[in-house]
PyMOL Python script that loads the backbone (N, CA, C, O; Angstrom):
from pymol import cmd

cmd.read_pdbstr("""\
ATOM      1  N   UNK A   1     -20.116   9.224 -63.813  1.00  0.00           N
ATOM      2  CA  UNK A   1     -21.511   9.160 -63.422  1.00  0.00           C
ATOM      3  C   UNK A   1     -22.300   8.480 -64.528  1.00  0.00           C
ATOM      4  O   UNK A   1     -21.811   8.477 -65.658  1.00  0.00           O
ATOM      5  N   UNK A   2     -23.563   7.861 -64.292  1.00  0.00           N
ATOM      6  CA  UNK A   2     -24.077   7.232 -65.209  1.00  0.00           C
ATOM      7  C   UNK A   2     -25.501   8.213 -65.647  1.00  0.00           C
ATOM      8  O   UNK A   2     -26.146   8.959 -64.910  1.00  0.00           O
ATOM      9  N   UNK A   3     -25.741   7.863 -67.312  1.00  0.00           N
ATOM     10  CA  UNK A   3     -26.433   9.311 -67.703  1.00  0.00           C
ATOM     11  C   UNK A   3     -27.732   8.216 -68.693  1.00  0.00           C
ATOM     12  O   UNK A   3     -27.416   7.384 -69.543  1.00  0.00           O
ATOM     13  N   UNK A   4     -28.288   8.346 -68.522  1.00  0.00           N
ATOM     14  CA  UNK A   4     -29.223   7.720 -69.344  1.00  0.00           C
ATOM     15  C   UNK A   4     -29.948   8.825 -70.095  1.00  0.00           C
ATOM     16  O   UNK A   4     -30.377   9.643 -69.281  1.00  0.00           O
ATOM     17  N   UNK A   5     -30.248   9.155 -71.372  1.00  0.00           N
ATOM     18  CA  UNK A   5     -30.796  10.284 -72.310  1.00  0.00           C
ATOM     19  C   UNK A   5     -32.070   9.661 -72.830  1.00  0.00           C
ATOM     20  O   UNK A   5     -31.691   8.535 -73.150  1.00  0.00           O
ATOM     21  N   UNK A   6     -33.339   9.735 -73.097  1.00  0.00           N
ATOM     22  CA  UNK A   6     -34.427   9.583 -73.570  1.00  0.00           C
ATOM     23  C   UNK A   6     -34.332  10.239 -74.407  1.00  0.00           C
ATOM     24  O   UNK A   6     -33.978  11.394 -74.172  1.00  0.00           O
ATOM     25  N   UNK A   7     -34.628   9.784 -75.937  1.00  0.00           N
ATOM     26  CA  UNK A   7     -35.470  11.041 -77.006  1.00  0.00           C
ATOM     27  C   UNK A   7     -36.093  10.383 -77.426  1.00  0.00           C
ATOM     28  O   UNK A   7     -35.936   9.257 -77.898  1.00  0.00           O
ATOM     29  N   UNK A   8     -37.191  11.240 -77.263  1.00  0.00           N
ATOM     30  CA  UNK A   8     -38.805  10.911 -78.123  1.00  0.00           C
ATOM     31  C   UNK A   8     -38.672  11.675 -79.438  1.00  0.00           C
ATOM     32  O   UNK A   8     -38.219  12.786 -79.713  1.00  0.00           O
ATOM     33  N   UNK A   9     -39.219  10.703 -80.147  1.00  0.00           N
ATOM     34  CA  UNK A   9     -39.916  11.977 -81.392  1.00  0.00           C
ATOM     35  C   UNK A   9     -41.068  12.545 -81.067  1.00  0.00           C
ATOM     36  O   UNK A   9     -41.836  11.978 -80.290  1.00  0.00           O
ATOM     37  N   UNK A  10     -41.367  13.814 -81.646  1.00  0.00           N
ATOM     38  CA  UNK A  10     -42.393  14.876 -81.328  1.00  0.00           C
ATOM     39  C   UNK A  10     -43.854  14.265 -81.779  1.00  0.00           C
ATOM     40  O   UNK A  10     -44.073  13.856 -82.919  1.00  0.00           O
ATOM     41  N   UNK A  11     -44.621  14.265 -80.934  1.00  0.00           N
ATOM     42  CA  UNK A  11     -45.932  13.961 -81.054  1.00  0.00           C
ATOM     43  C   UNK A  11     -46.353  14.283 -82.399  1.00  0.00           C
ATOM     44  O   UNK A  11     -47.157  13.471 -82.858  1.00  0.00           O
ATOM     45  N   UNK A  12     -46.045  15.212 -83.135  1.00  0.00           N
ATOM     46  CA  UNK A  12     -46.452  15.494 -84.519  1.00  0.00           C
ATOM     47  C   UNK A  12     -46.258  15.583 -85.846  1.00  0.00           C
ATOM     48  O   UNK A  12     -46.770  16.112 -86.832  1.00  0.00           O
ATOM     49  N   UNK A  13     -44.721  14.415 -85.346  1.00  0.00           N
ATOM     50  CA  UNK A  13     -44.032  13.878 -86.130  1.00  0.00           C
ATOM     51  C   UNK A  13     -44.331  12.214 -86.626  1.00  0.00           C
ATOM     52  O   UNK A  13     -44.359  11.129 -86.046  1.00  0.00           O
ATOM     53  N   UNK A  14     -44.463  12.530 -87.557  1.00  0.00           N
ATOM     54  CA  UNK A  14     -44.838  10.647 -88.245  1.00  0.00           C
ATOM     55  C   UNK A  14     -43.681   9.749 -87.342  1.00  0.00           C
ATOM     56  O   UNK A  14     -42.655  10.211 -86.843  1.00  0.00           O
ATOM     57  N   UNK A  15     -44.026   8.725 -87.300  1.00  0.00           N
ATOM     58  CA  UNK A  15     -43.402   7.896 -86.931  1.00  0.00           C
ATOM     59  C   UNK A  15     -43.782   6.363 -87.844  1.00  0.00           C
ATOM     60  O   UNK A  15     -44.513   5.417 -87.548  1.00  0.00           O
ATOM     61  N   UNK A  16     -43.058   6.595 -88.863  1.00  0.00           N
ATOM     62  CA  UNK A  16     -43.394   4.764 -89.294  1.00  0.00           C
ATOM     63  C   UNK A  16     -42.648   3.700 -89.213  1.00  0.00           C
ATOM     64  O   UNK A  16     -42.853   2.731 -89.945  1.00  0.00           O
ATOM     65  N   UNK A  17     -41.775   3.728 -88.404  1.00  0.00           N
ATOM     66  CA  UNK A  17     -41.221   2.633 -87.561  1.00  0.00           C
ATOM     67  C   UNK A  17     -42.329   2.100 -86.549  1.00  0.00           C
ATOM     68  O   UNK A  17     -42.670   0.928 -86.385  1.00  0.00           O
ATOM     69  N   UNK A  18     -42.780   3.167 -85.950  1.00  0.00           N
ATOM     70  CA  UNK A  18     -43.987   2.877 -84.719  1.00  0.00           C
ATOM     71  C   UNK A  18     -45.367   2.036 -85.725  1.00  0.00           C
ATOM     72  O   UNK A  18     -46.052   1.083 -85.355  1.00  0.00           O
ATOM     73  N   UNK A  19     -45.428   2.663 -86.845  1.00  0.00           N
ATOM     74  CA  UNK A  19     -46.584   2.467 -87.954  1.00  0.00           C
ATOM     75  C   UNK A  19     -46.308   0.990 -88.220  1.00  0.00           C
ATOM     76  O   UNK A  19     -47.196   0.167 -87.997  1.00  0.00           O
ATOM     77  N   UNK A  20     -45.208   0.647 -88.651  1.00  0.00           N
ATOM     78  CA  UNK A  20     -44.890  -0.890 -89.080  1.00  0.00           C
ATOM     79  C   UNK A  20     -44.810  -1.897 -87.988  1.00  0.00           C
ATOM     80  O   UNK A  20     -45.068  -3.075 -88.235  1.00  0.00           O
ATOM     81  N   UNK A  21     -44.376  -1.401 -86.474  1.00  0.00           N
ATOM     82  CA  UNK A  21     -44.461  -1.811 -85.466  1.00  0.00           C
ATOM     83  C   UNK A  21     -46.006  -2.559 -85.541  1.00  0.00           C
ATOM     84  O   UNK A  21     -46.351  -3.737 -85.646  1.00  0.00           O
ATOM     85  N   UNK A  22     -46.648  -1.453 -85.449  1.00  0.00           N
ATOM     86  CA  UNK A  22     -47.829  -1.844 -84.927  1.00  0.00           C
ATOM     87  C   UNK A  22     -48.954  -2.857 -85.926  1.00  0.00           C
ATOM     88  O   UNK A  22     -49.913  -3.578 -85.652  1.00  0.00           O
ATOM     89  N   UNK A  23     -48.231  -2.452 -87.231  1.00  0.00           N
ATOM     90  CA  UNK A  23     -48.714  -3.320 -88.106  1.00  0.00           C
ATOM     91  C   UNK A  23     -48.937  -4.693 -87.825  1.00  0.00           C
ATOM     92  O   UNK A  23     -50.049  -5.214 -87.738  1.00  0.00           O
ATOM     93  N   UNK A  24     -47.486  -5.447 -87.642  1.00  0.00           N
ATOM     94  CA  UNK A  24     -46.857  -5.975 -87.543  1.00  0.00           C
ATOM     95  C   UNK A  24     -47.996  -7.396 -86.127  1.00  0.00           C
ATOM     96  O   UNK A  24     -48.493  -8.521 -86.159  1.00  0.00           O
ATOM     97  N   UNK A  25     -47.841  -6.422 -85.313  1.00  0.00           N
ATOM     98  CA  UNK A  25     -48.494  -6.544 -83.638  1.00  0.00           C
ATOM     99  C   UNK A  25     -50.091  -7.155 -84.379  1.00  0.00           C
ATOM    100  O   UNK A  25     -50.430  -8.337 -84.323  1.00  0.00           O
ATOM    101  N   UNK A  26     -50.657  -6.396 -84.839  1.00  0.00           N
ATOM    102  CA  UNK A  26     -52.376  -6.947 -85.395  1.00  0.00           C
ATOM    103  C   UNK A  26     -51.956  -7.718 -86.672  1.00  0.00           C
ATOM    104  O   UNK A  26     -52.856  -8.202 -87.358  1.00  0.00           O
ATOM    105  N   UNK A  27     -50.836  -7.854 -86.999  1.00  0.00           N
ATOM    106  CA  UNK A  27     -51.273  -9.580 -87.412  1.00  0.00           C
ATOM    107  C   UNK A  27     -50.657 -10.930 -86.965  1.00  0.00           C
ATOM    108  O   UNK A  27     -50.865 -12.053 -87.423  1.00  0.00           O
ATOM    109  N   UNK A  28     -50.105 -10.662 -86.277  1.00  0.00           N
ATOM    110  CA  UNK A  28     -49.553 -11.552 -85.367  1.00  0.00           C
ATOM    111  C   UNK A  28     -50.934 -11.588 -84.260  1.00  0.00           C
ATOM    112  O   UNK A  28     -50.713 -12.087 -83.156  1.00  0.00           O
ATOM    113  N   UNK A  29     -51.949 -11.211 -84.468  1.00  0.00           N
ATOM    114  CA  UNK A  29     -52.853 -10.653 -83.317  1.00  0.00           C
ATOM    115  C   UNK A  29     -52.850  -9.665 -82.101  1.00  0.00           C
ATOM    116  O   UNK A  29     -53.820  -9.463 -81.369  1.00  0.00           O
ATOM    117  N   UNK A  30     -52.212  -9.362 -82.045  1.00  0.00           N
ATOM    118  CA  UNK A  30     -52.117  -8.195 -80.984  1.00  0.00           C
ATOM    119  C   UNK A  30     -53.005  -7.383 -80.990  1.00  0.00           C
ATOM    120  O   UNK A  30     -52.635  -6.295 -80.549  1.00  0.00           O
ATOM    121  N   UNK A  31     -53.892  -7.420 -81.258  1.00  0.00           N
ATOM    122  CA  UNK A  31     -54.711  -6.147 -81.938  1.00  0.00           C
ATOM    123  C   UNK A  31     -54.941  -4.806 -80.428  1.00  0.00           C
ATOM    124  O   UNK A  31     -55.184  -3.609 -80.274  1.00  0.00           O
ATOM    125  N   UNK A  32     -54.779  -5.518 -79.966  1.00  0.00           N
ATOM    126  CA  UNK A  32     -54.821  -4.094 -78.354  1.00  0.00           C
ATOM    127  C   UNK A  32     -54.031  -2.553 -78.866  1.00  0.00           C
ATOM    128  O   UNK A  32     -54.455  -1.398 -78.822  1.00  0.00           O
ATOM    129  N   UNK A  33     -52.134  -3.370 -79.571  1.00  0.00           N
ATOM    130  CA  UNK A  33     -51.971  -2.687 -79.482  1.00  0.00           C
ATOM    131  C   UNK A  33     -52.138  -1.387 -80.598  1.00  0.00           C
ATOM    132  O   UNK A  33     -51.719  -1.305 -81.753  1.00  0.00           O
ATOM    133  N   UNK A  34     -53.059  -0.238 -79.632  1.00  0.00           N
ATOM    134  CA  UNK A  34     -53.617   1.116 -80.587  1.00  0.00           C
ATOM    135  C   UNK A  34     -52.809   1.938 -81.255  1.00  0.00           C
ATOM    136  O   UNK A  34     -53.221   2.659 -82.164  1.00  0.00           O
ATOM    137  N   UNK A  35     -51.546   1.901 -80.849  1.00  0.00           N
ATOM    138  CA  UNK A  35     -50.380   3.292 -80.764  1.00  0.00           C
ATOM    139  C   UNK A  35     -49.169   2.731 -80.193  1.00  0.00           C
ATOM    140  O   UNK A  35     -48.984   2.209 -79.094  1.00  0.00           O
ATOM    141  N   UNK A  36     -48.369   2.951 -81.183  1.00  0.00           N
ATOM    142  CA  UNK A  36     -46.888   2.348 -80.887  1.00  0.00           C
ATOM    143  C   UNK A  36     -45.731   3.424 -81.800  1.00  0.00           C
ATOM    144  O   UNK A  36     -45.543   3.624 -83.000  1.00  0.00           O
ATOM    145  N   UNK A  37     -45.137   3.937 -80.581  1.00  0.00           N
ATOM    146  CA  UNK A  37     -43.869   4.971 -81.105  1.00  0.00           C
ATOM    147  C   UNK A  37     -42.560   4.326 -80.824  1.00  0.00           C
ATOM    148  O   UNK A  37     -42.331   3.715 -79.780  1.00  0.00           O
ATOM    149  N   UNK A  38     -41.915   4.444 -81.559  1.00  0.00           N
ATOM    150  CA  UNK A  38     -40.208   3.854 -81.439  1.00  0.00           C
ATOM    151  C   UNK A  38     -39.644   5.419 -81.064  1.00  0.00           C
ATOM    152  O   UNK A  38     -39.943   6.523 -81.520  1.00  0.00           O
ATOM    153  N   UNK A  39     -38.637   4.960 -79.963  1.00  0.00           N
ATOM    154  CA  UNK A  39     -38.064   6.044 -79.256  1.00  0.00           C
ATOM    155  C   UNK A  39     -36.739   5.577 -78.902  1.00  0.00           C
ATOM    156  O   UNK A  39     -36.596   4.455 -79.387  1.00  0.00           O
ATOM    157  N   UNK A  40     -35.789   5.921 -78.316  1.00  0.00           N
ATOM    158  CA  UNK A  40     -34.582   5.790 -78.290  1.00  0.00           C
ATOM    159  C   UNK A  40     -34.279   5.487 -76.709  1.00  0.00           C
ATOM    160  O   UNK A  40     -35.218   5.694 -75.940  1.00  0.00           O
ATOM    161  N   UNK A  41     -33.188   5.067 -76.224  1.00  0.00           N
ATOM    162  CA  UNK A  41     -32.628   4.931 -74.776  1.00  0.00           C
ATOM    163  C   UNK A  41     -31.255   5.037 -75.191  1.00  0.00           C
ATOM    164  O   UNK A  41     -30.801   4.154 -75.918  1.00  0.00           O
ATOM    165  N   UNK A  42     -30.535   5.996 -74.828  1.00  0.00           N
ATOM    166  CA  UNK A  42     -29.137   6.028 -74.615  1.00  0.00           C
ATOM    167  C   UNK A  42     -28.619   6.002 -72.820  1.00  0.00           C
ATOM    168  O   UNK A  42     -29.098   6.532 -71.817  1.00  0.00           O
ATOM    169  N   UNK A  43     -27.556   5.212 -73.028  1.00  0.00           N
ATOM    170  CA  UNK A  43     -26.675   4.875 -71.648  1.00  0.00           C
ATOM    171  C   UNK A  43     -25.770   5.109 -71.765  1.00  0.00           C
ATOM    172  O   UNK A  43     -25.263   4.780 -72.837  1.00  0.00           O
ATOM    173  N   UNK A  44     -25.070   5.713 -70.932  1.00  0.00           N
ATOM    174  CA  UNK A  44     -23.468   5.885 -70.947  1.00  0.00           C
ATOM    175  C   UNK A  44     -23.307   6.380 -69.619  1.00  0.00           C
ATOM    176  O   UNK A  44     -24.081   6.860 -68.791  1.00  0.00           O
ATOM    177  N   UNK A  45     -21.711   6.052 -69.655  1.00  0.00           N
ATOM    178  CA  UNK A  45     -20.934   6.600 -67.988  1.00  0.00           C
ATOM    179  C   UNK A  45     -19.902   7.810 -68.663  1.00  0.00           C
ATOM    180  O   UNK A  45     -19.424   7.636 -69.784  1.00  0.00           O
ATOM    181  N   UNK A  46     -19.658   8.855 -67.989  1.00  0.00           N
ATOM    182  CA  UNK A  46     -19.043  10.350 -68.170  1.00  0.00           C
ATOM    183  C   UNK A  46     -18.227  10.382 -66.894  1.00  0.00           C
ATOM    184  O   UNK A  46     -18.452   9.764 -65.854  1.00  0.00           O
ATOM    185  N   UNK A  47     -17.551  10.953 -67.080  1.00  0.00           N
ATOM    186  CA  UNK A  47     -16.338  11.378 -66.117  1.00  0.00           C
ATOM    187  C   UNK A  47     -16.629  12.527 -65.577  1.00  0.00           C
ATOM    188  O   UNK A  47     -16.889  13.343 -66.462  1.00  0.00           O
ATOM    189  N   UNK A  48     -16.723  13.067 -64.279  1.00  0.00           N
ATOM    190  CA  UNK A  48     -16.671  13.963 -63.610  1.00  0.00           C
ATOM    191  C   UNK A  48     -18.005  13.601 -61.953  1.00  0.00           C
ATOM    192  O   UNK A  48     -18.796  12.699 -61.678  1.00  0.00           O
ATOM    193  N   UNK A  49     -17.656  14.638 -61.417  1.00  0.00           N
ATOM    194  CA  UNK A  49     -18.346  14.368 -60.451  1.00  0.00           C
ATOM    195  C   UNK A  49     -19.521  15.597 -60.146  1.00  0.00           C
ATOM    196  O   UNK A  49     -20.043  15.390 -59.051  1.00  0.00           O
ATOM    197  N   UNK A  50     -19.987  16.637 -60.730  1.00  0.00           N
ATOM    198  CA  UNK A  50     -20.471  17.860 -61.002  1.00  0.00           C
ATOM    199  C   UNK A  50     -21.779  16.853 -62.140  1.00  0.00           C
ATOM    200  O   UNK A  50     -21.807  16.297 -63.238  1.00  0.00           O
ATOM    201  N   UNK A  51     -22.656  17.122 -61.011  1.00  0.00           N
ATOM    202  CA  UNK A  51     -23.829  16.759 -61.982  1.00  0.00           C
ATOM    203  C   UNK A  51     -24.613  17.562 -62.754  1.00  0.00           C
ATOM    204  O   UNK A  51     -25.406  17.130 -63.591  1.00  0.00           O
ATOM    205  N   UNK A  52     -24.406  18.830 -62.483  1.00  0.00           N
ATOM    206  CA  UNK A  52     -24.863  19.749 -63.794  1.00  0.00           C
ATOM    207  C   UNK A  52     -23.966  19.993 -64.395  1.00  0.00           C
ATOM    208  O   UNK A  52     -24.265  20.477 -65.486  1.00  0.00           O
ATOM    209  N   UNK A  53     -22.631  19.864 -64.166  1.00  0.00           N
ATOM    210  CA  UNK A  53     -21.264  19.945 -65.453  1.00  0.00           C
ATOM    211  C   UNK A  53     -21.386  18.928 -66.252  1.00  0.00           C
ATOM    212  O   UNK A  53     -20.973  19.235 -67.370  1.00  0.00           O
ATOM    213  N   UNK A  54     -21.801  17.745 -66.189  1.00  0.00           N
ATOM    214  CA  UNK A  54     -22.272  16.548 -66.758  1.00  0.00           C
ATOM    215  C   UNK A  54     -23.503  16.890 -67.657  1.00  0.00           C
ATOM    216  O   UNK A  54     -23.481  17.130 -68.864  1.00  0.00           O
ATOM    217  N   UNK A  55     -24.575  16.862 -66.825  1.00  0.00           N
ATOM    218  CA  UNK A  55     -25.873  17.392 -67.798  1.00  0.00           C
ATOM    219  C   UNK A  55     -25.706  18.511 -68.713  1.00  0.00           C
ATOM    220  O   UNK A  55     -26.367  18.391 -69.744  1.00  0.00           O
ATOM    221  N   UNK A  56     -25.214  19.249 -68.648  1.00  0.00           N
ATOM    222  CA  UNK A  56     -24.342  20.575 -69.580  1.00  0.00           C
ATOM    223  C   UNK A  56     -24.050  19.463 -70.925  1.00  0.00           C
ATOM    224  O   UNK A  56     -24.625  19.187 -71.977  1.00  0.00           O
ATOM    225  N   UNK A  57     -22.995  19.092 -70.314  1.00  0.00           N
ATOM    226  CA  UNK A  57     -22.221  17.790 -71.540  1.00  0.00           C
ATOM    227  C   UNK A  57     -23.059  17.768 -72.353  1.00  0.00           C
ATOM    228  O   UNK A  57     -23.263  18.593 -73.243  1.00  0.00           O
ATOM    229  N   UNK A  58     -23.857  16.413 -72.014  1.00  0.00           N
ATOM    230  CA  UNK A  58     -24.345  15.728 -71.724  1.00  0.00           C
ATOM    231  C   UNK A  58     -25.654  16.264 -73.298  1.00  0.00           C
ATOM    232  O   UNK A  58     -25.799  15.823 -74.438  1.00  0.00           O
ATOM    233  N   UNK A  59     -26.281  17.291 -72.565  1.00  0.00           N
ATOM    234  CA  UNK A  59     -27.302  18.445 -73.096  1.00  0.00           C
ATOM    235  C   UNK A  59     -26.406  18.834 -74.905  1.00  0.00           C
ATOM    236  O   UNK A  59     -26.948  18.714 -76.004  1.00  0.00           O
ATOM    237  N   UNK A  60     -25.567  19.100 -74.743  1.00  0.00           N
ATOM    238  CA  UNK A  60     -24.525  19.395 -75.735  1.00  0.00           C
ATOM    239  C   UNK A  60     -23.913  18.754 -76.753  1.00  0.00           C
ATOM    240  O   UNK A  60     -23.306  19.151 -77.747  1.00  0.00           O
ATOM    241  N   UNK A  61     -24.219  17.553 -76.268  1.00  0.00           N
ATOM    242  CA  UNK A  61     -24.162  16.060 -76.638  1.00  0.00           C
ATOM    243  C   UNK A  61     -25.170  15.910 -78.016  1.00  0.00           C
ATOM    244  O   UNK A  61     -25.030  15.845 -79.237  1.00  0.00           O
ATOM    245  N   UNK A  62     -26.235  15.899 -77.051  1.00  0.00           N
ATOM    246  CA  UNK A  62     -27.409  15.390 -77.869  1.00  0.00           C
ATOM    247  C   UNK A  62     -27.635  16.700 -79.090  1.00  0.00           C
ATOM    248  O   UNK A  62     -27.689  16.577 -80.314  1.00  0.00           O
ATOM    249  N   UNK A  63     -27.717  17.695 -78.426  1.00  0.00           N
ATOM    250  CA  UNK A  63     -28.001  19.205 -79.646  1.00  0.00           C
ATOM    251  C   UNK A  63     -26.919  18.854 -80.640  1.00  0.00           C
ATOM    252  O   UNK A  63     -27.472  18.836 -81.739  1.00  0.00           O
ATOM    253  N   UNK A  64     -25.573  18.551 -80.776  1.00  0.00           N
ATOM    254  CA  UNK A  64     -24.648  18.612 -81.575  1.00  0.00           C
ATOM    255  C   UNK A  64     -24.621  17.134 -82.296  1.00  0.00           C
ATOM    256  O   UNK A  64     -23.904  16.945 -83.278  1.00  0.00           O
ATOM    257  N   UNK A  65     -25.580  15.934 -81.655  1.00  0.00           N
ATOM    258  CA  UNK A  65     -24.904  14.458 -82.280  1.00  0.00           C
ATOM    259  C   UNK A  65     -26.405  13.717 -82.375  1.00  0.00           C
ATOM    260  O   UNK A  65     -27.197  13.602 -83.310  1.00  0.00           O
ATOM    261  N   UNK A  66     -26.432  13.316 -81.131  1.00  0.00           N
ATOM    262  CA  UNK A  66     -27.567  12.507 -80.536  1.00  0.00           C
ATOM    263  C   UNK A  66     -28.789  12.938 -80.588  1.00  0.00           C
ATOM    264  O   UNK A  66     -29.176  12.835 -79.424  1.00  0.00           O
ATOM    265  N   UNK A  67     -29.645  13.360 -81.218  1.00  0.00           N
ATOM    266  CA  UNK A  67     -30.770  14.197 -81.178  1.00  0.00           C
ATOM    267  C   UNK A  67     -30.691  14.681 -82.029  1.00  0.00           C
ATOM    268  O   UNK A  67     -29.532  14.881 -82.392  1.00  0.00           O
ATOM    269  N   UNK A  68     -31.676  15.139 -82.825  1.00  0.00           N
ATOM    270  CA  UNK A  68     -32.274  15.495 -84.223  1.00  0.00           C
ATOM    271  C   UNK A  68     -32.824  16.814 -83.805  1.00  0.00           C
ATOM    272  O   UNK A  68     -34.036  16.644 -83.670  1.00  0.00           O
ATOM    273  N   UNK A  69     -32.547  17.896 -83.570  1.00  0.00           N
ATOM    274  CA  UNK A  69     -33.725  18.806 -83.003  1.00  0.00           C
ATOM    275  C   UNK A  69     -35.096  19.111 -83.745  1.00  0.00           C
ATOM    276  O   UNK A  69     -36.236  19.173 -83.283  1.00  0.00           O
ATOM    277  N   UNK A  70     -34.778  19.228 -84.624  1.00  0.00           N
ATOM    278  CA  UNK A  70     -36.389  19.197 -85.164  1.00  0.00           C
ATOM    279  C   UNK A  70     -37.318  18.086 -84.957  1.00  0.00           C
ATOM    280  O   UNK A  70     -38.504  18.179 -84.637  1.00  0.00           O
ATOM    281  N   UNK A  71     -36.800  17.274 -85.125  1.00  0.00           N
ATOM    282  CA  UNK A  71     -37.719  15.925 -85.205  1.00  0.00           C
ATOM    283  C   UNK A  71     -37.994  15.634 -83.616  1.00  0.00           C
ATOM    284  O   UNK A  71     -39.111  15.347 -83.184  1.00  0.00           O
ATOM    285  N   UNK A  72     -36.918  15.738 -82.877  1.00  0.00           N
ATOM    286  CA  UNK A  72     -36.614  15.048 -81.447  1.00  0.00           C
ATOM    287  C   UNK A  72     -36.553  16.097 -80.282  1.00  0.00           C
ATOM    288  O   UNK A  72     -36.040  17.201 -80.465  1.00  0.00           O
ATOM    289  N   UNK A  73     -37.200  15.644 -78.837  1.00  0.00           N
ATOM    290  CA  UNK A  73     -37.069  16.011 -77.626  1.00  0.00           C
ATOM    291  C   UNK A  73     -36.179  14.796 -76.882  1.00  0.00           C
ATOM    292  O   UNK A  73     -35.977  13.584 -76.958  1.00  0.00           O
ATOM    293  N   UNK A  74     -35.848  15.808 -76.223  1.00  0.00           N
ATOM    294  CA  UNK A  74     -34.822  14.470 -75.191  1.00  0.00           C
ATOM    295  C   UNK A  74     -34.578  15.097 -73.801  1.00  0.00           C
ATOM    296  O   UNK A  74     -34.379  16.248 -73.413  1.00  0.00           O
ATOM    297  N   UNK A  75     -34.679  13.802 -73.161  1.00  0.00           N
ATOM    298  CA  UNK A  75     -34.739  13.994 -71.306  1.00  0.00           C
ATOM    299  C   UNK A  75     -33.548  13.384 -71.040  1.00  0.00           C
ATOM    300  O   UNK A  75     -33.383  12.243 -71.472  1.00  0.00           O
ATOM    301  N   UNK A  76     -32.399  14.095 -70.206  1.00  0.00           N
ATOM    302  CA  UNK A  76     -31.377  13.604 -69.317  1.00  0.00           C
ATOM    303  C   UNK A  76     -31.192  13.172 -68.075  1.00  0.00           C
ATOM    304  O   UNK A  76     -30.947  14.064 -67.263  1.00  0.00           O
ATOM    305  N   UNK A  77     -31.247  11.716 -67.536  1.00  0.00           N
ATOM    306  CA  UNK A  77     -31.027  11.670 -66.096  1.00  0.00           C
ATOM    307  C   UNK A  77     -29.649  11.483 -65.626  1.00  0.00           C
ATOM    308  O   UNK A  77     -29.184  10.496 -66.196  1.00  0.00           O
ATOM    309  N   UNK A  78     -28.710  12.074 -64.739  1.00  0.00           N
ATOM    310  CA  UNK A  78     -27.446  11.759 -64.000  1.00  0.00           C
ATOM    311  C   UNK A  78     -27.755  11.546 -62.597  1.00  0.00           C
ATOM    312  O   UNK A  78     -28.310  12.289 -61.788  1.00  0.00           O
ATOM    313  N   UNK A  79     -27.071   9.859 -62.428  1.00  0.00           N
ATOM    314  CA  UNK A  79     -26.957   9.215 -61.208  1.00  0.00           C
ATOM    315  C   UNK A  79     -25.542   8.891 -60.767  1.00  0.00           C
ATOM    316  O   UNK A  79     -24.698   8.508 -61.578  1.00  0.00           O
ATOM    317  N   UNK A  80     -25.395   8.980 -60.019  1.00  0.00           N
ATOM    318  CA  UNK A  80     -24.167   8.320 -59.615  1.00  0.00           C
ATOM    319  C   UNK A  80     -23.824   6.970 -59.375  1.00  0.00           C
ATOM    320  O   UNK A  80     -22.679   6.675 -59.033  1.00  0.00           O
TER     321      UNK A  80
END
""", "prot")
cmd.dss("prot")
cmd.show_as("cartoon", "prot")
cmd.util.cbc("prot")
cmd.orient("prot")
């Protein structure tokens, strides 16, 4: 099945990747942009056909590897 994972960093967590981002953006002119966070996209395909045996994984995944818990929230989607 195919699993795509989102993690954000926490709203109340610095972000200066997003900070240099945006730097970056107003002098090149961009100046619109106000607020810029760097966030993550993970993709992957998993074996099984049990889409909450997957998201389990999946969930288990990120707490133990992929995900920072303090710093990070993360959203799991499984599609087939």
């Amino acid at each position: 099945m195919k699993v795509t994972v989102t993690i954000d960093r926490r709203p109340e967590i610095a972000d200066p990747e997003g900070t240099t981002v945006r730097r970056a953006l107003h002098d090149l002119g961009f100046t619109e942009a106000s607020e810029v966070r760097m966030d993550r996209v993970i993709h992957m395909h998993v074996d099984g056909h049990d889409a909450d045996e997957i998201r389990a994984r999946v969930e288990e995944m990120c707490r133990q590897l992929l995900a920072n818990p303090v710093l990070e929230d993360f959203h799991i989607e499984v599609s087939a």
